[in-house]
C-alpha positions as CSV (number, residue, x, y, z in Angstrom):
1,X,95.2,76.1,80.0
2,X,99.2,76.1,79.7
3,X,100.7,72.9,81.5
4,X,102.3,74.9,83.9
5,X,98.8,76.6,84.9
6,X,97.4,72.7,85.0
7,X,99.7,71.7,87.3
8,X,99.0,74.8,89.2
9,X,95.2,74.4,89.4
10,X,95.9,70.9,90.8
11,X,98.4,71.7,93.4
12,X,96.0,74.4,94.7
13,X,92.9,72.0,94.5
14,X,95.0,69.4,97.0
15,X,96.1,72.3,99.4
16,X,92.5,74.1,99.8
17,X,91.4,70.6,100.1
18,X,93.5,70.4,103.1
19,X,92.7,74.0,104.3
20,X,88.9,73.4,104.0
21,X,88.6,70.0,105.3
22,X,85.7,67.5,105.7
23,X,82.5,68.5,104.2
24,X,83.9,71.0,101.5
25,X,84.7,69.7,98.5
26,X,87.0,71.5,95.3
27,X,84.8,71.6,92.5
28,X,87.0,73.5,89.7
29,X,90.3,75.8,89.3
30,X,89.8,78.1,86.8
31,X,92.8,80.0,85.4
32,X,92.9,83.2,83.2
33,X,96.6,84.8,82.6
34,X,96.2,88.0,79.9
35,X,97.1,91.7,79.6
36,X,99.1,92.0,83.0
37,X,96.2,90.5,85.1
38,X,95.4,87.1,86.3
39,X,93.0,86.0,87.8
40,X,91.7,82.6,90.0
41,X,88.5,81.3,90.4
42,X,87.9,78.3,92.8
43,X,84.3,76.7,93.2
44,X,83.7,75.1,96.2
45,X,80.6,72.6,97.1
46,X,80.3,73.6,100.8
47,X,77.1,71.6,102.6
48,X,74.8,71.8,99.1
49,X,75.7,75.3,98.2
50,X,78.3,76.8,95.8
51,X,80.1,79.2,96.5
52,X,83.3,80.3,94.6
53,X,86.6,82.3,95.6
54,X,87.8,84.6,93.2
55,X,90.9,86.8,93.6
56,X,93.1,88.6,90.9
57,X,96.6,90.2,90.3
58,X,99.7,90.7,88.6
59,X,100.4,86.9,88.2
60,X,99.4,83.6,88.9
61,X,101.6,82.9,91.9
62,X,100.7,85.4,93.7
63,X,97.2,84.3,93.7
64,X,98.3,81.4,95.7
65,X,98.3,83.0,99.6
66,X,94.7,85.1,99.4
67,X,93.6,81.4,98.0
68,X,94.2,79.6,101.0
69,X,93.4,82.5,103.1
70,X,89.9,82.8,101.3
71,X,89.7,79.1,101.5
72,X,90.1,79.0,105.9
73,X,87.7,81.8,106.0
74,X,85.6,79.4,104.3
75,X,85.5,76.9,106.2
76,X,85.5,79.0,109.1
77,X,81.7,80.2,108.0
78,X,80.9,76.9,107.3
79,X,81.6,75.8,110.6
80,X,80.0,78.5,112.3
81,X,76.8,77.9,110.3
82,X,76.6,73.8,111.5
83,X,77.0,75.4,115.1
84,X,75.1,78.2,115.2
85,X,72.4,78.4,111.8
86,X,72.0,81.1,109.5
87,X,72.9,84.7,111.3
């Protein structure tokens, strides 16, 4: 991973951390940049599970937004499962 990527990955790791809140945990930021398409891959320790968020386009940056808004919607089914159970 290119610095710039690095520093990427850990910028985004503190601000889903925010977003997602107690009880879900960043794992790892995975970055792939090639051929036009990029692509992110957060993994995410929510309650003993794994899940991961994955999102791709035309470059890194623009990854950032449907991140965070993956991220809330995240947290928003994890908070619905602690007050409700499995649907």
């Amino acid at each position: 991973m290119k610095d710039a990527e690095q520093r990427f990955a850990e910028r985004l790791a503190e601000d889903l951390a925010q977003v997602l809140g107690a009880g879900i945990a960043v794992d790892d930021i995975e970055i792939s940049a090639g051929d036009g398409v990029s692509s992110v891959r957060a993994i995410l320790l929510v309650e003993g599970r794994v899940e991961a968020i994955e999102v791709s386009g035309p470059d890194v940056v623009s990854l950032y937004r449907p991140l965070v808004e993956r991220a809330a919607e995240v947290r928003l089914g994890a908070a619905f499962w602690r007050m409700i159970g499995p649907a």
